[in-house]
N, C-alpha and C positions, 0 to 999 in steps of 0.2 A: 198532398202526401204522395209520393212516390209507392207503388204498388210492388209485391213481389215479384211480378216479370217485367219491369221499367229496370228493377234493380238490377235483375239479372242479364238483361240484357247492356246495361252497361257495365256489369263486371267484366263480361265477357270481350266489350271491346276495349275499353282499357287492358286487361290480356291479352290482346291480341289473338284471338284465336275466336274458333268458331263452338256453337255451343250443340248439343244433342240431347232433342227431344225424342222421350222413351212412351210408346205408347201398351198398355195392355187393358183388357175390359176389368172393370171391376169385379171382383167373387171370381176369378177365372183360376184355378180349377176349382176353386172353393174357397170361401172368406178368410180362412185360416192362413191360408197357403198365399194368395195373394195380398193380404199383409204383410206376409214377410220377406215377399218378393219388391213390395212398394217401399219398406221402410228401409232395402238393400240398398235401391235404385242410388240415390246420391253418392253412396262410396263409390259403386261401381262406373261412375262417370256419368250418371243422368243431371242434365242441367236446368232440367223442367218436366214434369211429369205430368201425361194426357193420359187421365181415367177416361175409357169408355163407358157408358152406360148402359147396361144390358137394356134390350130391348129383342121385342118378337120380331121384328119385321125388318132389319138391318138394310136397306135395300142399296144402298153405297157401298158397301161393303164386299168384298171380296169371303169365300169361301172360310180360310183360315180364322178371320173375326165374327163370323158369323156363326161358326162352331163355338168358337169360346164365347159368344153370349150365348147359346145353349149351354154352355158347358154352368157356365155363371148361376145362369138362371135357374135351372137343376139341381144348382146346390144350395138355392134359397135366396140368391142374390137380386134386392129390389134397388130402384132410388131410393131408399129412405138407409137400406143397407150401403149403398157408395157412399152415401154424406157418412155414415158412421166410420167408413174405411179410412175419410177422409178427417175425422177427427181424430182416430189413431192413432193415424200416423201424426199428427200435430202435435201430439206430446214430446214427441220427441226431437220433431224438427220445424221451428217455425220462419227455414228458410228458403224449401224448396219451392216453386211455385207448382201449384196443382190444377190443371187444366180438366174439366169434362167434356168429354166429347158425346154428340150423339142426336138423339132424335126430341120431336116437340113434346110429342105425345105423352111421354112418361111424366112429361113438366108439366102440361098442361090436367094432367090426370092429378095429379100432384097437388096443384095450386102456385099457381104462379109465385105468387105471393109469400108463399109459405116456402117454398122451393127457396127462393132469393134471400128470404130469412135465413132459414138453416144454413145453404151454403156459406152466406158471410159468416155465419157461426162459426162453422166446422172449419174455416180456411181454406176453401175455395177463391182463387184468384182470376179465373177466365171460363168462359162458356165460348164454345165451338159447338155449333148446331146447326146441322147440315142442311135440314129441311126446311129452313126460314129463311125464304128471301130479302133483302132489303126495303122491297114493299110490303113487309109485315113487319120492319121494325118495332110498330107499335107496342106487341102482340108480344114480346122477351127482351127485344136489343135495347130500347131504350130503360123500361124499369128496370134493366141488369145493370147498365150505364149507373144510373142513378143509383143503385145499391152499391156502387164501388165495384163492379165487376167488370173486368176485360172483357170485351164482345170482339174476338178472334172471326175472322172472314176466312174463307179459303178464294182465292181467284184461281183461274184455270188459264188452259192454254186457248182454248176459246171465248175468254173474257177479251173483247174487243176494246178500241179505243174510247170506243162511247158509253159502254157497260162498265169500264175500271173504274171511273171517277162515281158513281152508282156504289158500287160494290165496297168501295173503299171510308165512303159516307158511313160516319158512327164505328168503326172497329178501331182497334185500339189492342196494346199489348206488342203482336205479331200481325203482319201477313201470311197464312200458312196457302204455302203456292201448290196445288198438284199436279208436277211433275208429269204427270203422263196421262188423257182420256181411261173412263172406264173405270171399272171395282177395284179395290185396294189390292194391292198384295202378287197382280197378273204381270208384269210384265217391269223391266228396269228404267231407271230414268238416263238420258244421255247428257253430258254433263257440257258441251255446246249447247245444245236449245235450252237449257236451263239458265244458263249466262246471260242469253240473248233475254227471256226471259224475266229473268231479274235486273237485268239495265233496265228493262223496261218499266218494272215496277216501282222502280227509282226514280223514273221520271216521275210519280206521281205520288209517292210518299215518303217519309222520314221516316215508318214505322221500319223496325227490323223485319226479315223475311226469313222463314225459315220454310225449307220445303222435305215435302215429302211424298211416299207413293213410288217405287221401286227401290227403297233405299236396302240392301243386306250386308253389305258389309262395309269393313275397314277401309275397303278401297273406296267403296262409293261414300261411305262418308266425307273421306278428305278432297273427292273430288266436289261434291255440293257445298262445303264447308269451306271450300275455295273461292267458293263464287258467290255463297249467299251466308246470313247469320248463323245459319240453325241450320241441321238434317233432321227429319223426325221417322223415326224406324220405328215403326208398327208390327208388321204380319211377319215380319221374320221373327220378332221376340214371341209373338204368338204360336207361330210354329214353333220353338222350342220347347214353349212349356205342352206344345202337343202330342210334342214327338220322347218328351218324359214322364208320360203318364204310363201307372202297369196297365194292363189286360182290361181291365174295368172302369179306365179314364180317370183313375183316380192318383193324385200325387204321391211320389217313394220319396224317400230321404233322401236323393241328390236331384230331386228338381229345381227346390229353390236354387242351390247351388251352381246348375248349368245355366241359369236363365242368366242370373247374375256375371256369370262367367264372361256368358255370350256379351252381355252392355259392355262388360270391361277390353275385351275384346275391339267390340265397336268405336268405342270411344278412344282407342289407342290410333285411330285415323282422321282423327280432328284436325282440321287444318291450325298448323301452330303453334300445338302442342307439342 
């Protein structure tokens, strides 16, 4: 059976054109508001959708995303609260794929087990989990495998020739590349070493690549989008919904609105389209 992001990724290349992963934390500025920010995302041009997980301890993370898991968290937002966001939005859409991003601990706190359960429940298609390396497969990668779940990897620019076939072992879905050393959200990707890059990753899988990690606009999408499957824009969508909260950090009536703006925006730099 063909998975939500198999599918998606071949829609996209029978289109011809490159796809745009949208990332925000779940409950960010609060569950109300980022419902209606997630259940936007597919008009607005999102091609896959990567819930973060809130969590205390964000340490990958860049400044911006690590606010809005504060921000999340603050407004009541748990694991058991994202599986909810994620069924949802399910009602209404059972064609976007829904990625979680994030750390072990909350799983592991969680139950494995039970975690794995609900997500296939609620329609969860992929797990990205930063902290688990492929020698801990055991321990999420393969029971997620087995549950019918995408096990997404990130490789880097310092994943070496001897480290990629390692890293590439069990993931499935995507390769999500990051573009640039360091916390999310600090600095731009340059769209040469990313080429270089992604040939590279070529040599050693079929899987589609989609990268991210400096990505903010129109431009730099159709430039990643030129070179690889997918761009995934994160901390600029999170800055937005930052920079439209009142006085008190809490959402006004044109936040959903600009966030969504901003994806349609993004998404207007697709290579392709």
């Amino acid at each position: 059976m063909t998975g939500r992001i198999d599918a998606r990724f071949a829609e996209l290349k029978a289109a011809e054109r490159g796809g745009l992963v949208t990332f925000l934390t779940a409950g960010d500025p609060n569950p109300e508001t980022a419902l209606e920010i997630i259940k936007g995302l597919p008009a607005a041009g999102a091609d896959i959708i990567e819930l973060g997980m809130p969590f205390s301890d964000p340490m990958a993370d860049g400044p911006a995303i690590q606010a809005s898991s504060q921000r999340a968290r603050a407004a009541g937002m748990t694991l058991k609260g994202t599986l909810d966001l994620v069924r949802a939005f399910r009602k209404d859409d059972m064609n976007t794929p829904i990625v979680l991003m994030g750390y072990y601990n909350p799983i592991y706190s969680y139950g494995v087990d039970e975690f794995l359960r609900n997500a296939c429940e609620t329609g969860v298609d992929g797990l990205i989990i930063v902290d688990l390396p492929p020698e801990e497969d055991n321990e999420l990668c393969i029971p997620a495998l087995n549950a019918g779940l995408n096990w997404i990897r990130l490789a880097t620019p310092t994943t070496d020739a001897k480290r990629l076939p390692i890293v590439l072992t069990n993931t499935s879905g995507f390769v999500y590349y990051v573009a640039i050393m360091g916390i999310t959200g600090t600095a731009s990707a340059n769209k040469g070493d990313v080429k270089k890059a992604v040939d590279r990753l070529r040599q050693h899988t079929d899987l589609p690549i989609g990268v991210g990690f400096g990505i903010k606009t129109p431009e730099d999408v159709r430039a990643i989008t030129s070179v690889a499957d997918a761009a995934v824009v994160g901390s600029a969508i999170v800055n937005v919904i930052a920079t439209h909260l009142n006085n008190d950090g809490k959402p006004t009536d044109k936040t959903v609105n600009n966030v969504l703006q901003f994806v349609k925006t993004l998404a207007t730099g697709l290579h392709g389209t």
